[in-house]
C-alpha positions as CSV (number, residue, x, y, z in Angstrom):
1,X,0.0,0.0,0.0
2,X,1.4,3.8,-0.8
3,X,1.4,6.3,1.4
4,X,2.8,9.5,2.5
5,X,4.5,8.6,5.5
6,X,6.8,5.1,6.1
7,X,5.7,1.8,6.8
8,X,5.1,1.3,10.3
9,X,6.0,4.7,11.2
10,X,5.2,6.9,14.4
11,X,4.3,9.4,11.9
12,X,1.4,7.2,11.4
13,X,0.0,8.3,15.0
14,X,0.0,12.0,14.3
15,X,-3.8,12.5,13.5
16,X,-4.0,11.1,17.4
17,X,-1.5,13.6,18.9
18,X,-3.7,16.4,16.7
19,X,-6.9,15.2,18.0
20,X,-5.3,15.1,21.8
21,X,-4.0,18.9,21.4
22,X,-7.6,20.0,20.2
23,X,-9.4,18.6,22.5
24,X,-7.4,19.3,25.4
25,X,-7.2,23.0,24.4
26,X,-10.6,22.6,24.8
27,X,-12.2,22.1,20.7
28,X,-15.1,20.9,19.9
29,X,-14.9,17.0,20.4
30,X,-16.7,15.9,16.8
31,X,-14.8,19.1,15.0
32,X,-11.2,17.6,16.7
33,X,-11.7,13.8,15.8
34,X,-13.1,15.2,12.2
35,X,-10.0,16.8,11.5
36,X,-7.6,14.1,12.8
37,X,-9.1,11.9,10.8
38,X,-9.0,13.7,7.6
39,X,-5.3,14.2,8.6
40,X,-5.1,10.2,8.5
41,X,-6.7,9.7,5.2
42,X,-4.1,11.9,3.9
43,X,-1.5,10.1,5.2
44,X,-1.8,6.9,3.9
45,X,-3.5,8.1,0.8
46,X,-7.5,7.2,1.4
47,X,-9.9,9.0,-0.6
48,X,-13.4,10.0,-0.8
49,X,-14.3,6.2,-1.3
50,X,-12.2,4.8,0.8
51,X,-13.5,7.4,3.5
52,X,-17.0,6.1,2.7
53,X,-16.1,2.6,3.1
54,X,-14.4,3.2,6.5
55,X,-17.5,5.3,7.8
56,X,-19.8,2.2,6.9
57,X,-17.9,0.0,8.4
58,X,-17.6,1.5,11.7
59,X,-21.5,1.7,11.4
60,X,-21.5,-1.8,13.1
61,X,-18.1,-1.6,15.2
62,X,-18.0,-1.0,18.6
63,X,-17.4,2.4,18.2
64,X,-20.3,2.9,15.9
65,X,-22.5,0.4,18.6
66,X,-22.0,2.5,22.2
67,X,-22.5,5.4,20.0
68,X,-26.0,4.4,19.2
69,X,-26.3,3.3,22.9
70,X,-25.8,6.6,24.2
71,X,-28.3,7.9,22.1
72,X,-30.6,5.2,22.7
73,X,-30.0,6.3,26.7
74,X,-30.3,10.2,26.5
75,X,-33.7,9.0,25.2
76,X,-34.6,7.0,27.9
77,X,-33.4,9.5,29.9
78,X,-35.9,12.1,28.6
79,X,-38.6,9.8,29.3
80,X,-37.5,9.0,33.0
81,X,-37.3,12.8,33.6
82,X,-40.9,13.2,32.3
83,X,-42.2,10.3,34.8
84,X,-41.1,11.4,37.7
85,X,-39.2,8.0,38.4
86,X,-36.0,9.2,39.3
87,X,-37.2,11.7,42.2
88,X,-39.5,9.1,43.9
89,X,-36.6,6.7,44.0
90,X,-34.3,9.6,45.4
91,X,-37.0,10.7,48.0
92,X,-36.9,6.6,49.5
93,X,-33.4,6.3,49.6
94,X,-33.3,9.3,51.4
95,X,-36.1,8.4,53.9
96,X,-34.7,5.0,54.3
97,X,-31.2,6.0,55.2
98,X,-32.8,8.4,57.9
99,X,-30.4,11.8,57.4
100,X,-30.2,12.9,60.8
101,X,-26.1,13.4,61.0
102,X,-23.5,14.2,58.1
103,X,-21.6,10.9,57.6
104,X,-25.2,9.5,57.4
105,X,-26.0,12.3,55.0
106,X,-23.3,11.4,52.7
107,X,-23.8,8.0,52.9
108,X,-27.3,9.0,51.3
109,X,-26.0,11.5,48.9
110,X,-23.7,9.0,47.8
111,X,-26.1,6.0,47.0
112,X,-29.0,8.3,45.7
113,X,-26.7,9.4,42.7
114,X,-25.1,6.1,42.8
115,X,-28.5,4.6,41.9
116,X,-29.4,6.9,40.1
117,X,-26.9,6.7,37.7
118,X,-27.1,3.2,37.5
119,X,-30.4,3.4,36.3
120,X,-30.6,6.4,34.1
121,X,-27.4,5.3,32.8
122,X,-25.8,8.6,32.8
123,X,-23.7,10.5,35.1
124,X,-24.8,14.1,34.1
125,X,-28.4,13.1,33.4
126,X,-28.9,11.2,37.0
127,X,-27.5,13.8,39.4
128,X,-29.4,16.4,37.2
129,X,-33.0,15.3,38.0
130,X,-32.2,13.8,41.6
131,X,-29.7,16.9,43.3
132,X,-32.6,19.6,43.4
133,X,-34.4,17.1,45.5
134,X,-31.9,16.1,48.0
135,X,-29.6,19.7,48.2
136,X,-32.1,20.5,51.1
137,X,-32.3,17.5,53.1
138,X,-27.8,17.4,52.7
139,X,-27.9,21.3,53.6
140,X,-30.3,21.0,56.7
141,X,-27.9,18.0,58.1
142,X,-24.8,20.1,57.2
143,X,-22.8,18.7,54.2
144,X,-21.3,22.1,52.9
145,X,-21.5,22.3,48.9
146,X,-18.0,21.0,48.1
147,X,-18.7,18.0,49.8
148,X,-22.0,17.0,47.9
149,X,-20.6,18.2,44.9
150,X,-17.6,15.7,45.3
151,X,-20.4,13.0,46.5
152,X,-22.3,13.5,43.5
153,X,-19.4,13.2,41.0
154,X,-17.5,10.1,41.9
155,X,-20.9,8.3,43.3
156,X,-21.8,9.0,39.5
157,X,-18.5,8.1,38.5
158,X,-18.8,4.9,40.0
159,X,-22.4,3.9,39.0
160,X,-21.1,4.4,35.3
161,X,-18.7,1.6,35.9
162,X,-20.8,-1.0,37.2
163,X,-24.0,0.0,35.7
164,X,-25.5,-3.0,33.6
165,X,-27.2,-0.8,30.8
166,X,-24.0,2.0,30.7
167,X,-22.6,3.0,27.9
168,X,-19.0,3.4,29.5
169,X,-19.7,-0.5,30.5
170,X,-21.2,-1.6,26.9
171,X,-18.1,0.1,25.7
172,X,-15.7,-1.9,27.8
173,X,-17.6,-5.4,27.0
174,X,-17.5,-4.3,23.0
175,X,-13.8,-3.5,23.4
176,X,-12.8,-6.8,25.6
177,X,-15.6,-9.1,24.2
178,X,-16.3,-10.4,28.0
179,X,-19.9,-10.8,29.6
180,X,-21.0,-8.5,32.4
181,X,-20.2,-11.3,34.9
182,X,-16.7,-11.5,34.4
183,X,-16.0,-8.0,33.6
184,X,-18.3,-7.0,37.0
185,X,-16.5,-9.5,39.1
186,X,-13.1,-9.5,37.8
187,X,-12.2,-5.7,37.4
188,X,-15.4,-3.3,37.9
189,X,-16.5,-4.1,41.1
190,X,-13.2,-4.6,42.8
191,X,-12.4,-1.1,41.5
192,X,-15.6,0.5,42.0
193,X,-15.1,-0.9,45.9
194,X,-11.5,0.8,46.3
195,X,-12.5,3.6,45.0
196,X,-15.4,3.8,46.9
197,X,-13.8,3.2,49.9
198,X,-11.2,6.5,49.1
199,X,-14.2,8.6,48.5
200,X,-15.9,8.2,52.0
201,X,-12.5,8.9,53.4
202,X,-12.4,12.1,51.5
203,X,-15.7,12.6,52.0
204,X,-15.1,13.3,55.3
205,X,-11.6,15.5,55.4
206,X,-13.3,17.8,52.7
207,X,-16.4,18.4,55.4
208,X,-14.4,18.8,58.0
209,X,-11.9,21.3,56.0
210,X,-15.0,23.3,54.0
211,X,-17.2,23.3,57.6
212,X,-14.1,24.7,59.0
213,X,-13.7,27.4,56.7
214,X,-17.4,28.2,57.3
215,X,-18.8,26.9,53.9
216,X,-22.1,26.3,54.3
217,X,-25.9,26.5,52.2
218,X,-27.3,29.5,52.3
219,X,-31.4,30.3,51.5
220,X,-31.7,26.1,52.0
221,X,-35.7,26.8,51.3
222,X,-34.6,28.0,48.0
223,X,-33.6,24.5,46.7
224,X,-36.5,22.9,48.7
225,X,-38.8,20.6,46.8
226,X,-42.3,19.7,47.2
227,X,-42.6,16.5,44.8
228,X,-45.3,14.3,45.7
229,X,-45.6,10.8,43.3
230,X,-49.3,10.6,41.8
231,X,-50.2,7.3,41.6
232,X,-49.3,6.4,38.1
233,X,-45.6,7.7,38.6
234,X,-45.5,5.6,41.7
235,X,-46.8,2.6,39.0
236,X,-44.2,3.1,36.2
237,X,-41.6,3.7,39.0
238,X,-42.7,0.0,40.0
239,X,-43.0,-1.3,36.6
240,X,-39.7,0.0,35.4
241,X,-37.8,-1.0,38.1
242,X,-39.5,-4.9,37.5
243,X,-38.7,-4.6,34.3
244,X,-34.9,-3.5,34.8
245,X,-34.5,-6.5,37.2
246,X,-35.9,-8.6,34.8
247,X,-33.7,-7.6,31.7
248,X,-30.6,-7.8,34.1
249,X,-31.1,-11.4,35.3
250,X,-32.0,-12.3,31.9
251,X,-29.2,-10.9,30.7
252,X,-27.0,-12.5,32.7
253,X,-28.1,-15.7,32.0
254,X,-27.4,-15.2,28.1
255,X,-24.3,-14.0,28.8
256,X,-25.3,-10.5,27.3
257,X,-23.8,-8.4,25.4
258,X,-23.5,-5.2,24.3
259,X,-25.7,-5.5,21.8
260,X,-28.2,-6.4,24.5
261,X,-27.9,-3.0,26.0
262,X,-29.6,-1.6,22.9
263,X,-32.9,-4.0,23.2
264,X,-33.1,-3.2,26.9
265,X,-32.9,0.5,26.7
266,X,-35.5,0.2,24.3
267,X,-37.6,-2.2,26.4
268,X,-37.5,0.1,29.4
269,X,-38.6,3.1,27.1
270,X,-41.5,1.3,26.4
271,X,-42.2,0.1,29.8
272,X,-42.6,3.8,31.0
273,X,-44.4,4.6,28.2
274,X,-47.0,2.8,28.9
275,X,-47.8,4.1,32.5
276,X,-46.8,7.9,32.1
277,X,-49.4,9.9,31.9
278,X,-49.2,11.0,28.3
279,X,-49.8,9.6,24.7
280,X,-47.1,7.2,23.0
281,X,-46.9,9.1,20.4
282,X,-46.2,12.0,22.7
283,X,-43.3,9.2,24.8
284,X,-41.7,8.9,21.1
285,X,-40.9,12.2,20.6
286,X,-39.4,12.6,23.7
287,X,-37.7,9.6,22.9
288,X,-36.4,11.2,19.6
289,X,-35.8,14.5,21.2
290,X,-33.4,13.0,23.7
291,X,-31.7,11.3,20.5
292,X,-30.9,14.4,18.5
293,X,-29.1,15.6,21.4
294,X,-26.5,12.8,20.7
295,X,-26.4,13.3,17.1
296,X,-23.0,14.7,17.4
297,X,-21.4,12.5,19.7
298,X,-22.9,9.7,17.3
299,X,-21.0,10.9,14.7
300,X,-17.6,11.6,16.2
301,X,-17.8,8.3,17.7
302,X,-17.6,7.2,13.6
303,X,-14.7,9.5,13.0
304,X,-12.9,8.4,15.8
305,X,-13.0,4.8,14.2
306,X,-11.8,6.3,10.8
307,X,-9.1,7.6,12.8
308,X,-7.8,4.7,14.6
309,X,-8.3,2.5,11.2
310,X,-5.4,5.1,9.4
311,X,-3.0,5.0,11.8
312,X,-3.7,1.1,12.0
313,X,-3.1,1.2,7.9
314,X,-0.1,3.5,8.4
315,X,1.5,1.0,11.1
316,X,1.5,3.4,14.0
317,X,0.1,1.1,16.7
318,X,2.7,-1.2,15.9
319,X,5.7,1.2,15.8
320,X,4.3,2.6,19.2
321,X,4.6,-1.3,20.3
322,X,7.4,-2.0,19.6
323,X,8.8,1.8,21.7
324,X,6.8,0.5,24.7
325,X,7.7,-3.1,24.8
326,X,11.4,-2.0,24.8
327,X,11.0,0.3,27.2
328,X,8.9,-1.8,30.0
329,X,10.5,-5.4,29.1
330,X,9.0,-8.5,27.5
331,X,8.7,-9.3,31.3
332,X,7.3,-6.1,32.6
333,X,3.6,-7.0,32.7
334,X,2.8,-5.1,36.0
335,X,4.8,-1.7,34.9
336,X,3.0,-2.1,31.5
337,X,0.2,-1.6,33.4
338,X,0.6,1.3,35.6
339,X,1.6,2.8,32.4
340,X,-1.2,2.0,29.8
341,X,-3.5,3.5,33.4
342,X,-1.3,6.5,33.2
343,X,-1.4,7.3,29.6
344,X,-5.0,6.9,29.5
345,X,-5.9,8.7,32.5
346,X,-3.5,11.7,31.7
347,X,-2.7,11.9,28.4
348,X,-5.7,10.8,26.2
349,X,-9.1,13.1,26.8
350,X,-12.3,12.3,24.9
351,X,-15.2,10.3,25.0
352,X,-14.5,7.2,26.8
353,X,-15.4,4.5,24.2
354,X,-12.5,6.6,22.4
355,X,-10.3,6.4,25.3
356,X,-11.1,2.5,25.6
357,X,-10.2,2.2,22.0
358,X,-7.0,4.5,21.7
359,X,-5.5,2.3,25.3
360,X,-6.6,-1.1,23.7
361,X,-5.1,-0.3,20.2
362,X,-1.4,0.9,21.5
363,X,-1.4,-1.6,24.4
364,X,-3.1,-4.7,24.2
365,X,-1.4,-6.7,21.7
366,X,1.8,-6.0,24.0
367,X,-0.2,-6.8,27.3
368,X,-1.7,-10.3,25.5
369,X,2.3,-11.0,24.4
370,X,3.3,-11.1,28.5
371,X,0.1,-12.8,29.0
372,X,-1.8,-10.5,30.5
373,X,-5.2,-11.8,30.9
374,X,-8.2,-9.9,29.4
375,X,-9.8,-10.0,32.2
376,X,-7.4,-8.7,34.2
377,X,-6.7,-5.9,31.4
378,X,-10.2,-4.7,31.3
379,X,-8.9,-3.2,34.9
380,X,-6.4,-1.2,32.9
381,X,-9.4,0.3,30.5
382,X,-11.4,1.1,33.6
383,X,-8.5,3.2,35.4
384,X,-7.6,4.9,31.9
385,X,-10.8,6.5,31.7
386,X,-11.7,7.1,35.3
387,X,-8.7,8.4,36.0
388,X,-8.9,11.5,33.5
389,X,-12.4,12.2,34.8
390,X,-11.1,13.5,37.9
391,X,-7.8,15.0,37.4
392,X,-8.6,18.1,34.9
393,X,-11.3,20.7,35.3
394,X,-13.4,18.9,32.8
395,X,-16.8,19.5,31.6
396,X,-18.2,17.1,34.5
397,X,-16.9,18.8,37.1
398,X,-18.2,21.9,36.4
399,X,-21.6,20.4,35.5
400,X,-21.5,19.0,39.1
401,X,-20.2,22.2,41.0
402,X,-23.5,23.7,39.5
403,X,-25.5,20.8,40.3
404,X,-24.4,21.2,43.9
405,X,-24.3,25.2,43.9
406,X,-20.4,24.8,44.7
407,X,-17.7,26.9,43.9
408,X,-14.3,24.8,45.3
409,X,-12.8,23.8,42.2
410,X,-9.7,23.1,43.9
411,X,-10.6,20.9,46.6
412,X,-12.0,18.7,44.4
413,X,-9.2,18.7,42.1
414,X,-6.9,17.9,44.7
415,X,-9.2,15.4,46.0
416,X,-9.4,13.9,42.8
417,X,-5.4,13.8,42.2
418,X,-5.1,11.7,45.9
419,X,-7.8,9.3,44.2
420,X,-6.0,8.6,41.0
421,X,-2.8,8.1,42.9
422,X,-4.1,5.4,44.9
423,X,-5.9,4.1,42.5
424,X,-2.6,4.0,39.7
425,X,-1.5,1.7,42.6
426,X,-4.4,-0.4,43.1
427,X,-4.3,-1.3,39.5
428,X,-0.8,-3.5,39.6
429,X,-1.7,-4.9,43.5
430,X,-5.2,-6.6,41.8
431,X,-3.7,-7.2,38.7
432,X,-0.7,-9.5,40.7
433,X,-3.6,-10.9,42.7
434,X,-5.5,-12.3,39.8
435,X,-2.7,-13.1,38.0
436,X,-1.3,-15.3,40.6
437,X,-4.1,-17.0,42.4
438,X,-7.0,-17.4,39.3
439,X,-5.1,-16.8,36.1
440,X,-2.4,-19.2,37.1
């Protein structure tokens, strides 16, 4: 094949180091990926219908799939919003927990969004609907903004990771081909627990630090809410939550994959459709409304396939290999992956299907070489692209100051830094674990 650049050449990886740049200067994600990819095709000499064929193909490729997902879930999303669901399950978990100090208040605050999340599938989209409901019942027990607004994130951040119908999970079973069992038992949830475990401890030195400075809500009946269920929002509560359980022990049972994810969201649309109080027709458009809103993430998610395919044709992945496996050893299976965590979490920013894809692309062929288990490197994904969601003032950490009415950018960050650090360490610890007791 002819091309503008050597075979198996770094040069090959310069549309990625473009797209990084743009995006982390802050361009628009599908604008970025759109030019980096035209930047590949010029490389290794693609044209118009080559172009074409590349954007078909990544139609059906994973990339193309969790695209469609998250459209598929910003519609559900809308419909969700529209029942009501969402703040009646907030207003029990709250009631349940019984808020009457702050470390049971962020207990609550923690597994409100946390479920919230898992069942919206979204991290903006959960805390959105359920934080106007609980901000008063946090402020009257004393968590100060920065705390809730730290809550809120990594609770959200977590239910991503372990959430059944999630697009950050259906990208992670598309790029490692393994079922939610093994993927939830081998690397999510042993993750999702440690970090956990670092956000309740930080939970509590940032309320003690913000109380101490005298952060505090002010006008608390100003965020109050008054929602009280109807009757039908308490029965397509009920009814989507049977029908969630259903689809998720189902699912397991078929081994489920991420294609399933698409049927489900769809199932649940309908579920809720049928016991909100308005038409179909009326549910469909929502439906569609929540959709468009995804339209462009749908289609960077295309160009970022287009993208990875020319620097694949223009050997870049494998002259990056060969760098990295000189560099760590053919023996250094535990270094390999503190790095492929590192360069994911601080030195690739975008979507995290893209993230995924980038890490498992310039690392995995290496990683299966030492015999690094998959299941053991879906870990690796997992810190890649939790990592860089709480290390930079991103997008989601603004959305969730304002969620929260906080200001404390730099608490959290610095929260957030003590997190990843732990975490860059968890991710060899497990990974020798595994590797030595059931990967043998």
């Amino acid at each position: 094949m002819t091309t503008l650049i050597p075979k198996v050449s770094l040069w090959a990886l310069l549309p990625m180091v473009i797209f990084l740049i743009l995006t982390l200067r802050g361009k628009n994600y599908t604008l970025s990926v759109g030019i980096a990819s035209i930047l590949g095709c010029l490389l290794t000499l693609q044209g118009p219908l080559q172009f074409a064929d590349m954007l078909v193909k990544n139609l059906g490729s994973t990339l193309g799939q969790v695209g469609l997902i998250i459209m598929f879930g910003a519609g559900l999303g809308n419909i969700m919003e529209a029942s009501g669901i969402n703040k009646i399950i907030a207003a029990f978990v709250v009631d349940k927990v019984g808020v009457d100090s702050e470390k049971k208040a962020i207990i609550a605050c923690y597994l409100v969004s946390l479920i919230m999340v898992v069942l919206i599938g979204t991290l903006n989209g959960g805390n959105a609907v359920v934080a106007p409901i609980i901000l008063p019942i946090l402020a009257l027990a004393g968590l100060t903004p920065t705390t809730v607004s730290f809550l809120l994130l990594n609770a959200g951040l977590v239910g991503v990771t372990v959430g059944p119908f999630c697009s950050a999970v259906a990208a992670a079973l598309g790029v490692t081909k393994l079922s939610y069992v093994s993927y939830l038992l081998y690397s999510a949830l042993p993750y999702s627990l440690a970090w956990s475990a670092m956000v309740f401890i930080l939970a509590i030195w940032l309320q003690r630090k913000t109380k101490a400075a005298g952060e505090k809500y002010e006008n608390i009946e100003e965020v109050a809410s008054n929602f009280i269920p109807t009757k039908r929002q308490k029965s397509s509560c009920f009814a989507f939550l049977i029908a969630f359980a259903i689809c998720l022990i189902y699912g397991i049972f078929i081994g489920g994959s991420m294609k399933y994810t698409m049927v489900v969201i769809l199932l649940l649309s309908c579920v809720i459709a049928l016991f909100i109080d308005q038409s179909f027709e009326q549910s469909i458009k929502l439906f569609g409304k929540g959709m468009g809103k995804m339209g462009g993430m749908f289609l960077a998610f295309l160009l970022t396939g287009i993208m990875i395919d020319t620097i694949t044709l223009g050997g870049g992945w494998k002259a990056l290999s060969n760098i990295i496996l000189h560099t760590v050893g053919p023996n250094g299976k535990y270094l390999l992956m503190v790095v492929a965590s590192f360069v994911g979490g601080f030195g690739v920013e975008g979507a995290v299907v893209t993230q995924m894809q980038i890490i498992q692309s310039a690392f995995w062929d290496i990683a299966k070489s030492m015999g690094i288990p998959i299941e053991v490197w879906s870990l690796v994904l997992i810190a890649a692209v939790r990592i860089t969601s709480i290390v930079y003032p991103s997008a989601n950490y603004a959305a969730h100051l304002g969620f929260a009415r906080a200001h404390n950018m730099k608490d959290l960050l610095m929260a957030g830094w003590i997190i990843s650090a732990v975490m860059l360490i968890f991710v060899p610890l497990w990974g020798f674990l595994l590797m030595n007791s059931v990967f043998q």
